[in-house]
NUNUKOL-113300 format. One line per field, with one value per residue: x, y, z of N, C-alpha, C, CB in turn; residue in three letters. Coordinates in steps of 0.2 Angstrom, whole numbers, padded with zeros to 4 digits. Each point is the difference from the previous one (the first is absolute). Glycine has a CB too. Layout:
N
npx: [X; ...]
npy: [Y; ...]
npz: [Z; ...]
capx: [X; ...]
capy: [Y; ...]
capz: [Z; ...]
cpx: [X; ...]
cpy: [Y; ...]
cpz: [Z; ...]
cbpx: [X; ...]
cbpy: [Y; ...]
cbpz: [Z; ...]
resn: [ALA; ...]
//
This chain:
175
npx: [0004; 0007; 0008; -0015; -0006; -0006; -0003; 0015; 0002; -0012; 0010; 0012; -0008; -0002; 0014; 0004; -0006; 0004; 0016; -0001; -0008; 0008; 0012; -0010; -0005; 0020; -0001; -0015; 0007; 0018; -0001; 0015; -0007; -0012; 0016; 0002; -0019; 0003; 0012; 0001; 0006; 0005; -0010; 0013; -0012; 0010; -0012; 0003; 0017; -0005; 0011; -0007; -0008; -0011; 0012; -0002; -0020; -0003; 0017; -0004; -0012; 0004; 0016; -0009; -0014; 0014; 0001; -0012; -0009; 0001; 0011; -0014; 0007; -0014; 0004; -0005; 0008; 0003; 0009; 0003; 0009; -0006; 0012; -0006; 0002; -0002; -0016; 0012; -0011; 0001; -0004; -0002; 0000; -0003; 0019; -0010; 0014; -0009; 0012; -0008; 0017; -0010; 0007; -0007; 0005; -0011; -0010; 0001; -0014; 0013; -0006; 0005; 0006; 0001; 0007; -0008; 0008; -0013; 0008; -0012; 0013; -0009; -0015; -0009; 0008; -0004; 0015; 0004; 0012; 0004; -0006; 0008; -0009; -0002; -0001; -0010; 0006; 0008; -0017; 0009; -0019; -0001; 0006; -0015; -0001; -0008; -0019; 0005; -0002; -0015; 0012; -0009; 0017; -0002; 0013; 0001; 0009; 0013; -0003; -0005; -0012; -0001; -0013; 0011; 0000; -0014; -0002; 0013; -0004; -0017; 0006; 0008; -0016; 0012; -0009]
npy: [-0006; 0011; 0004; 0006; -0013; 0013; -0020; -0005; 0011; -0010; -0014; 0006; 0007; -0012; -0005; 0007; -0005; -0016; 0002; 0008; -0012; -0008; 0007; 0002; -0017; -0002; 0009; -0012; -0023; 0004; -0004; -0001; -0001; 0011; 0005; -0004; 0003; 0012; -0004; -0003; -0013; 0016; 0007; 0014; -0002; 0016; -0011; 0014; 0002; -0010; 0004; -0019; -0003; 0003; -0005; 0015; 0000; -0015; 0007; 0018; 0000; -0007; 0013; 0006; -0011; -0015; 0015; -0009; -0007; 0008; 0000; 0004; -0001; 0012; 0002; 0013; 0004; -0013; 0015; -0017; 0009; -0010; 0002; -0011; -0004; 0020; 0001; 0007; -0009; 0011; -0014; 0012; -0010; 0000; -0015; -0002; -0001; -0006; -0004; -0010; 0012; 0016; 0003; 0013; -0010; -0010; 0013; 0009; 0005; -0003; 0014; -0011; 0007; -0015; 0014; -0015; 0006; -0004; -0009; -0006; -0009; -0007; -0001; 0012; 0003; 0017; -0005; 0013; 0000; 0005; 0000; 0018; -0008; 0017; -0007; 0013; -0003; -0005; 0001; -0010; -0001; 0017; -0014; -0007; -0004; -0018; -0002; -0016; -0008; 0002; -0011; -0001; 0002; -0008; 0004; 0004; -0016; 0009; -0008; -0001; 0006; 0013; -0008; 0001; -0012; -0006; 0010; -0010; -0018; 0007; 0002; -0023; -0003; -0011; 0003]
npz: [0000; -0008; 0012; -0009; 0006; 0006; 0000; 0000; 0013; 0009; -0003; 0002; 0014; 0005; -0001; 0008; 0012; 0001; 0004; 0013; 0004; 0002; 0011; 0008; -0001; -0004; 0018; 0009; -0004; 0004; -0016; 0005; -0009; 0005; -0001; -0012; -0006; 0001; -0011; -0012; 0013; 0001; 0019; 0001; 0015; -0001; 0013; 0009; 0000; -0019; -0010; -0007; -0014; 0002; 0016; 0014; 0001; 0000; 0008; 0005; 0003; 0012; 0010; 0005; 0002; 0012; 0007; -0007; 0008; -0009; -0014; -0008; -0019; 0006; -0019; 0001; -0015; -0010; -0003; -0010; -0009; -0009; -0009; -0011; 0014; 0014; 0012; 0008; 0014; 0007; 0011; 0009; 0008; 0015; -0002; 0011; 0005; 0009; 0006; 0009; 0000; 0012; -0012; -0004; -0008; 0005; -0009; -0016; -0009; -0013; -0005; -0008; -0011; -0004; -0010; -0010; -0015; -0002; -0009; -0004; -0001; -0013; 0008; -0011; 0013; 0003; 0009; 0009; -0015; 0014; 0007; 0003; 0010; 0000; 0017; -0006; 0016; 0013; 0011; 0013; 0002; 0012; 0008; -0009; -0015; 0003; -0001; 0005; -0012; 0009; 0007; -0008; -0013; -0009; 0006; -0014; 0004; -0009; -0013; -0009; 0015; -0011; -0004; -0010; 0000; 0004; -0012; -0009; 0003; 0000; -0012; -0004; -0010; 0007; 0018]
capx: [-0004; 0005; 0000; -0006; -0006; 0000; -0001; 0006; 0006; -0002; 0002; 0007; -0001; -0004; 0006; 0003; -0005; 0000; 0005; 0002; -0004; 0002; 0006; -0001; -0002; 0006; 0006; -0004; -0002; 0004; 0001; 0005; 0000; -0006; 0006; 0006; -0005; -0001; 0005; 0005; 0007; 0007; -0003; 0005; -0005; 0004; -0004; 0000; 0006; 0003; 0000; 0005; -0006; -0009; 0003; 0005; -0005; -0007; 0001; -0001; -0008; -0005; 0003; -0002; -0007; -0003; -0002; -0008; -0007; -0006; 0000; -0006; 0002; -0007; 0003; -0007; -0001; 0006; -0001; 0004; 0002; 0002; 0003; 0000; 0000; 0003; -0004; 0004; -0005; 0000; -0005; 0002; -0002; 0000; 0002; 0000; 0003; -0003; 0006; -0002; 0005; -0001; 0004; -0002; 0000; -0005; -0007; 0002; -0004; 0003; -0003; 0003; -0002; 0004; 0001; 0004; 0000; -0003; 0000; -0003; 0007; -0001; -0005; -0009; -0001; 0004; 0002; 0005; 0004; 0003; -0004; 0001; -0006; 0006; -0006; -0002; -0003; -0001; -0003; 0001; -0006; 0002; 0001; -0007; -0004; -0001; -0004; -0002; -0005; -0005; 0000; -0006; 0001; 0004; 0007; 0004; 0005; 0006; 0000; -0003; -0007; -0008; -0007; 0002; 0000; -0007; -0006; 0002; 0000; -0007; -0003; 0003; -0005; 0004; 0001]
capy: [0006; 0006; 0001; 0004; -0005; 0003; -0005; -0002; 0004; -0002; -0006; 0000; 0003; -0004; -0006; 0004; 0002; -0005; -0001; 0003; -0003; -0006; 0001; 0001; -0005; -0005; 0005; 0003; -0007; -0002; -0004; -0001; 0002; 0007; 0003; 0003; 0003; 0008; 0002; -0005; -0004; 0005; 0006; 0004; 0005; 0005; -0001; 0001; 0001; -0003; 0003; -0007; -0005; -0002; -0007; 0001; 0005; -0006; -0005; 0005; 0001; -0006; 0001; 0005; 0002; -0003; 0004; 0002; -0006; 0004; 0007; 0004; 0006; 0001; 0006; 0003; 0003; -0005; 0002; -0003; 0001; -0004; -0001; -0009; -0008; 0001; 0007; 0004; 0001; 0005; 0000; 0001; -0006; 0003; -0007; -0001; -0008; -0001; -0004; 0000; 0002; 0006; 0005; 0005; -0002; -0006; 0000; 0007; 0001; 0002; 0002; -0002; -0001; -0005; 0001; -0006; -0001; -0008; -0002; -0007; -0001; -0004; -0005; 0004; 0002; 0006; -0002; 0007; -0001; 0005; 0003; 0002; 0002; 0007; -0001; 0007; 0001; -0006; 0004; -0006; -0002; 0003; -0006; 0000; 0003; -0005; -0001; -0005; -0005; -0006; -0006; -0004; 0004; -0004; 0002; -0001; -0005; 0000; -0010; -0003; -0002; 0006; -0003; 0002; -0005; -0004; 0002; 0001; -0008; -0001; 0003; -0005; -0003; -0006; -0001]
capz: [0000; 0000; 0008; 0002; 0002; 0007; 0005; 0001; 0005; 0006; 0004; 0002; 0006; 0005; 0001; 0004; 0008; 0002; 0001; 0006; 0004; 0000; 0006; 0007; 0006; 0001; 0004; 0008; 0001; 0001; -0009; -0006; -0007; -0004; -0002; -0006; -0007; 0000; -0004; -0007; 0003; -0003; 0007; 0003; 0005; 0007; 0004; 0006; 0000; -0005; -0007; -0003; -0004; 0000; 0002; 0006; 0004; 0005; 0006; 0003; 0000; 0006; 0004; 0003; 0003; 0004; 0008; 0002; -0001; -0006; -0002; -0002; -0006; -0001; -0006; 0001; -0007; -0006; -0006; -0004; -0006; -0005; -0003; -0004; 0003; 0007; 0002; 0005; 0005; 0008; 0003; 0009; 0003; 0009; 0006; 0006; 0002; 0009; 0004; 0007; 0003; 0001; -0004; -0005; -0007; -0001; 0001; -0004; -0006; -0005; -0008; -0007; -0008; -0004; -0007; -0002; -0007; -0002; -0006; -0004; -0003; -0004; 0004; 0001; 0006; 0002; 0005; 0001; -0002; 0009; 0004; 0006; 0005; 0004; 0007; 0001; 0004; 0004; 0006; 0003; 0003; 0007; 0006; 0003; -0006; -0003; 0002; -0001; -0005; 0004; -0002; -0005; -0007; -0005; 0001; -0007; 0002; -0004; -0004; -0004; 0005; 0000; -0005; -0007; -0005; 0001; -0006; -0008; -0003; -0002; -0007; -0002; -0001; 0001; 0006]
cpx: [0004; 0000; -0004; -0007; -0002; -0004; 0004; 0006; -0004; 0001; 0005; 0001; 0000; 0005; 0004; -0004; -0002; 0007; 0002; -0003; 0003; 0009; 0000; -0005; 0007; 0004; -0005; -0002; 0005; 0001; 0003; -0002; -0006; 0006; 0004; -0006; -0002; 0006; 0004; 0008; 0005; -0003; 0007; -0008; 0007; -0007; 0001; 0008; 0004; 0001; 0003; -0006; -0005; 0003; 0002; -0008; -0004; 0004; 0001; -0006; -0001; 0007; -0003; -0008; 0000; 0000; -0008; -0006; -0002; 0004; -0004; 0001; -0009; 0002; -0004; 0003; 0007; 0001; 0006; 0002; 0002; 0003; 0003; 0002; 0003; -0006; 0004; -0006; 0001; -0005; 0002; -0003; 0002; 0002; 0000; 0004; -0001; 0004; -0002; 0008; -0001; 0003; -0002; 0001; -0001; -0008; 0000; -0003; 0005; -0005; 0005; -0001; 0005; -0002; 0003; -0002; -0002; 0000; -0004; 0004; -0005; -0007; -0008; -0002; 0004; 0003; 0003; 0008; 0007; -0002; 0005; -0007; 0003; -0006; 0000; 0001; 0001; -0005; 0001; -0008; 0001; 0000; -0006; -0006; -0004; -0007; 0001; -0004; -0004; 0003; -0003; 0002; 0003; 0005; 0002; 0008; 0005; 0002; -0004; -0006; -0003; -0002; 0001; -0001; -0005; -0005; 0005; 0003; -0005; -0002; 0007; -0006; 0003; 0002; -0006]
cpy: [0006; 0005; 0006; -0003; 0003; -0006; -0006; 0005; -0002; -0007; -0001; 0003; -0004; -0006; 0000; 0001; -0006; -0001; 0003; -0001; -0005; 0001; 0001; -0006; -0004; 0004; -0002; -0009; -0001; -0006; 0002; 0001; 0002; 0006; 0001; -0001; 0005; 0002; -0005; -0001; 0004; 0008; 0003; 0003; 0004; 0001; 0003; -0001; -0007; 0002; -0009; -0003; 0000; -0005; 0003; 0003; -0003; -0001; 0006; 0002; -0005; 0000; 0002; -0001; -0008; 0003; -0001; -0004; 0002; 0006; 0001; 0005; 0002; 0005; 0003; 0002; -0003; 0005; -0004; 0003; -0003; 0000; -0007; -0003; 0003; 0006; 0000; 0002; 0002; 0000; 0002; -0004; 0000; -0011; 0001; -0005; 0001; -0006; 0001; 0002; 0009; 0005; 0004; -0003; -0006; 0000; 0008; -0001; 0003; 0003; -0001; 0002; -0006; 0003; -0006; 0000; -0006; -0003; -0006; -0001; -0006; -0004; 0005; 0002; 0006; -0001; 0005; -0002; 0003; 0003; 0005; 0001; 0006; -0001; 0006; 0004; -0004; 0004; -0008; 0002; 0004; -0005; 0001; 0000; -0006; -0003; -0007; -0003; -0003; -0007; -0004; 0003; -0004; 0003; -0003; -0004; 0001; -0006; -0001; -0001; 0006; -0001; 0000; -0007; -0006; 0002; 0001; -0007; -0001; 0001; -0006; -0004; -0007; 0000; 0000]
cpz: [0000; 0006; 0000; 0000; 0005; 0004; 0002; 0005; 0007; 0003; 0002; 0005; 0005; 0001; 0004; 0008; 0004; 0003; 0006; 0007; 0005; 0005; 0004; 0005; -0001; 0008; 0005; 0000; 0000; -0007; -0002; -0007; -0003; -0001; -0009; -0008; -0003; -0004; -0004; 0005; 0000; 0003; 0004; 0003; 0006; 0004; 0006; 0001; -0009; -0007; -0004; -0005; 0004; 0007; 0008; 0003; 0001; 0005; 0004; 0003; 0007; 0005; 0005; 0003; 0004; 0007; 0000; 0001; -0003; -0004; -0006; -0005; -0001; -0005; -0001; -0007; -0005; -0005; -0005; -0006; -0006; -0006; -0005; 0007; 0009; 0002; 0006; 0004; 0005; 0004; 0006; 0006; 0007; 0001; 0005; 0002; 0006; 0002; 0006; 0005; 0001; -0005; -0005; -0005; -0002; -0001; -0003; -0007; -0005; -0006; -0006; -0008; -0002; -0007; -0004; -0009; 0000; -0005; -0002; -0004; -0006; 0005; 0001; 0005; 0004; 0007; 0000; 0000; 0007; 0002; 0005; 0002; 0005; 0006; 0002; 0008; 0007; 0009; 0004; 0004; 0008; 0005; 0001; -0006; -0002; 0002; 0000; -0005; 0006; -0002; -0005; -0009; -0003; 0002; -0006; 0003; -0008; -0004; -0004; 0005; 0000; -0008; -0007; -0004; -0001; -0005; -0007; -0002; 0001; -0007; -0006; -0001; 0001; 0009; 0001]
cbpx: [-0009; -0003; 0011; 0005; 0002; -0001; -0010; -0004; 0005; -0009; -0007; 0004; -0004; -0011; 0001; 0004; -0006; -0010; 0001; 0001; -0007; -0009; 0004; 0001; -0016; 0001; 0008; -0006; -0009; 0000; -0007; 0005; 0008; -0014; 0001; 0015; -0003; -0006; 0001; -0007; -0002; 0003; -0014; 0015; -0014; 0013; -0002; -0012; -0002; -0005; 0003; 0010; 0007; -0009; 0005; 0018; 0001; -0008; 0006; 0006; -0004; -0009; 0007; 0009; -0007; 0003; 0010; 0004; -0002; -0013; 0012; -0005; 0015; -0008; 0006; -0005; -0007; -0005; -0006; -0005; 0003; -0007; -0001; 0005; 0004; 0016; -0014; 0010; -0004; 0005; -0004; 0002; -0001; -0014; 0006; -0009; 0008; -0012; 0009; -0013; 0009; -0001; 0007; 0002; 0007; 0008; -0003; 0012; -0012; 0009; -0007; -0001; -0004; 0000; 0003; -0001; 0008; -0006; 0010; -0010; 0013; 0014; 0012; -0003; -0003; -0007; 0000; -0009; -0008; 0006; -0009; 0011; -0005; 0006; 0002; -0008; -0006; 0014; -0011; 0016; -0003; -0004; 0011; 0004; 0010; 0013; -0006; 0004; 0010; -0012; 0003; -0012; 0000; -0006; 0003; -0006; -0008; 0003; 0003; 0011; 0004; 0005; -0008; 0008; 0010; 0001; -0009; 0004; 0010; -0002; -0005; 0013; -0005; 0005; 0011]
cbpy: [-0006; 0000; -0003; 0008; -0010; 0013; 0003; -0006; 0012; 0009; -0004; -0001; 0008; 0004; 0001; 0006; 0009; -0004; -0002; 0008; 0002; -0003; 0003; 0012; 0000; -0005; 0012; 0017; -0003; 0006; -0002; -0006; -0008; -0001; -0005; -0007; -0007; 0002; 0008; 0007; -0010; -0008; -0008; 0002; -0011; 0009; -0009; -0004; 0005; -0007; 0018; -0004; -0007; 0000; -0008; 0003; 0008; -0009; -0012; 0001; 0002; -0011; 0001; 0006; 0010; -0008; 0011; 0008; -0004; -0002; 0002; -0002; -0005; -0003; -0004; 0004; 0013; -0013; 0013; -0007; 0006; -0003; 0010; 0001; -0011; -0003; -0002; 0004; -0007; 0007; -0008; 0010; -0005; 0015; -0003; 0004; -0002; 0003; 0003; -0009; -0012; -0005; -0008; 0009; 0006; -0004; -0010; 0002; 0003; -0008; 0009; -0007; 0012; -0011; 0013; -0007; 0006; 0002; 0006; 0001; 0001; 0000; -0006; -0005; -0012; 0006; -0011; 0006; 0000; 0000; -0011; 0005; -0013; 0012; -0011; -0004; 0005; -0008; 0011; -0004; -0013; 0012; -0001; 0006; 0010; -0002; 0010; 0002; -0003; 0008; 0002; 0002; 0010; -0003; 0000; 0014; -0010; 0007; -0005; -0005; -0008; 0012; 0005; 0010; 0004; -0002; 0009; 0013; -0005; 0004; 0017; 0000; 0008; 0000; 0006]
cbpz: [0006; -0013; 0004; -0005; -0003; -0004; -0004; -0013; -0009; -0003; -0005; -0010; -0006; -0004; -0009; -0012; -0006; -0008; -0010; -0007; -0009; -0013; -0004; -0006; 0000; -0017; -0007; 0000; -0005; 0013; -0003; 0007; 0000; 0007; 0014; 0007; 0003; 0011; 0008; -0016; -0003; -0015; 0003; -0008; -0001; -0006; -0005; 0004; 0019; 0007; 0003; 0013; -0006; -0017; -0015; -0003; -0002; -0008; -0004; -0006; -0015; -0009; -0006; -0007; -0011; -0006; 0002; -0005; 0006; 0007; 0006; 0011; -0008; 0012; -0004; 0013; 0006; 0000; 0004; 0004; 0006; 0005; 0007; -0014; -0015; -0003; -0004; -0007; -0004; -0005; -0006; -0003; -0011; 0003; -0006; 0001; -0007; 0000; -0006; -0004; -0005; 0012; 0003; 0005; -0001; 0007; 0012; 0007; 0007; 0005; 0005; 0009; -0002; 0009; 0003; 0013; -0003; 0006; -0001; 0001; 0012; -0006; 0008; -0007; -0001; -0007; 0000; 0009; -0014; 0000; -0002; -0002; 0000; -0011; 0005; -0011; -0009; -0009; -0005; 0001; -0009; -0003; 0007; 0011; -0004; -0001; -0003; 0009; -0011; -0002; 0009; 0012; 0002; -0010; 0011; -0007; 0011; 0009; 0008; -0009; 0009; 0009; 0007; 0003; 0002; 0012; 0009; 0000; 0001; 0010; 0005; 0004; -0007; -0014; 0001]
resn: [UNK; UNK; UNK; UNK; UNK; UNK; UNK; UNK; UNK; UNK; UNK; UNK; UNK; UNK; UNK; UNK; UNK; UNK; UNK; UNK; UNK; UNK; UNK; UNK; UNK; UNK; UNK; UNK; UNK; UNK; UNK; UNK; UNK; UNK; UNK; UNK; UNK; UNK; UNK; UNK; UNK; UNK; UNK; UNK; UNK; UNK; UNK; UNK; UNK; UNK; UNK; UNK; UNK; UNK; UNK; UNK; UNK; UNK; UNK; UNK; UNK; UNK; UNK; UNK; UNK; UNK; UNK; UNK; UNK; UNK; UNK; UNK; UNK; UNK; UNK; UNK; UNK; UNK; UNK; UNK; UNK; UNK; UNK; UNK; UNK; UNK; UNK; UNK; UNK; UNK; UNK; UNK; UNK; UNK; UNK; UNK; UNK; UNK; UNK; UNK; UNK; UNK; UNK; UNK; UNK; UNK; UNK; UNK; UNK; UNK; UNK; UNK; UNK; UNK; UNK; UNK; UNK; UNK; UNK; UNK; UNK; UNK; UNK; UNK; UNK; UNK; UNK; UNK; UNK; UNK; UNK; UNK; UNK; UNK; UNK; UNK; UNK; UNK; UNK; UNK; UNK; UNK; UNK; UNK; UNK; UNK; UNK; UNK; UNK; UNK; UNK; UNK; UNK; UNK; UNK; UNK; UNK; UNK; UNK; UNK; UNK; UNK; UNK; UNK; UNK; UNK; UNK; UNK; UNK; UNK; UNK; UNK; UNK; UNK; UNK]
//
């Protein structure tokens, strides 16, 4: 399709937007390999003090979110730029991280952007080529501030045992 299709651009958008998606529930389920599907194998991210490969910045990533018990990407204004098979996406966005360790930098909100070159290579699949993630913002929760879960609540969990993956190997007609 040509790159003035304006319904073809909207899907390549949605591709895009999906794909940002998809990175943030792999990073807050602790999914390796949702993570590295988000990016093409030859990816560079500068992250927060990290700067290196796709490959160095997962064993980095889950380094760092095994401190935590939960954490919470949530994406709000995107704007995308396309160009045929490359776009250049600017999302911003709020990560919670929680920890049942007191310590400030175990419980703390981040604001975010992830700037990312994005390409569709041979495979038709739009994947991030590189990413910087910048951090706009940071806040920590005041002593006391935390409410408790009810016992009786669902909870989200980290792995392959939160619900997600139970409602989406539903929609596998071979399951």
């Amino acid at each position: 399709m040509p790159d003035n299709d304006p319904i073809a651009s909207l899907l390549d958008k949605q591709e895009i937007h999906e794909l940002v998606l998809r990175y943030c529930r792999g990073i807050d389920r602790f999914d390796r390999a949702a993570v590295a599907a988000c990016f093409h194998p030859d990816a560079t991210d500068t992250h927060g003090s990290f700067n290196g490969t796709i490959t160095e910045f997962i064993d980095w990533a889950f380094r760092l979110l095994e401190r935590y018990d939960a954490t919470m990407h949530l994406v709000a204004n995107q704007l995308i730029t396309l160009s045929g098979d490359l776009a250049v996406a600017e999302t911003y966005g709020i990560a919670h991280h929680r920890s049942s360790d007191p310590d400030p930098r175990r419980n703390l909100t981040v604001g975010f952007r992830y700037i990312d070159r994005v390409e569709r290579r041979q495979d038709r699949v739009w994947r991030i080529a590189e990413r910087v993630a910048t951090t706009e913002w940071v806040t920590a929760p005041a002593p006391g501030s935390e409410w408790p879960i009810p016992a009786d609540s669902a909870v989200g969990v980290r792995g392959p045992d939160d619900p997600i993956h139970r409602f989406l190997a539903r929609l596998d007609p071979t399951s």
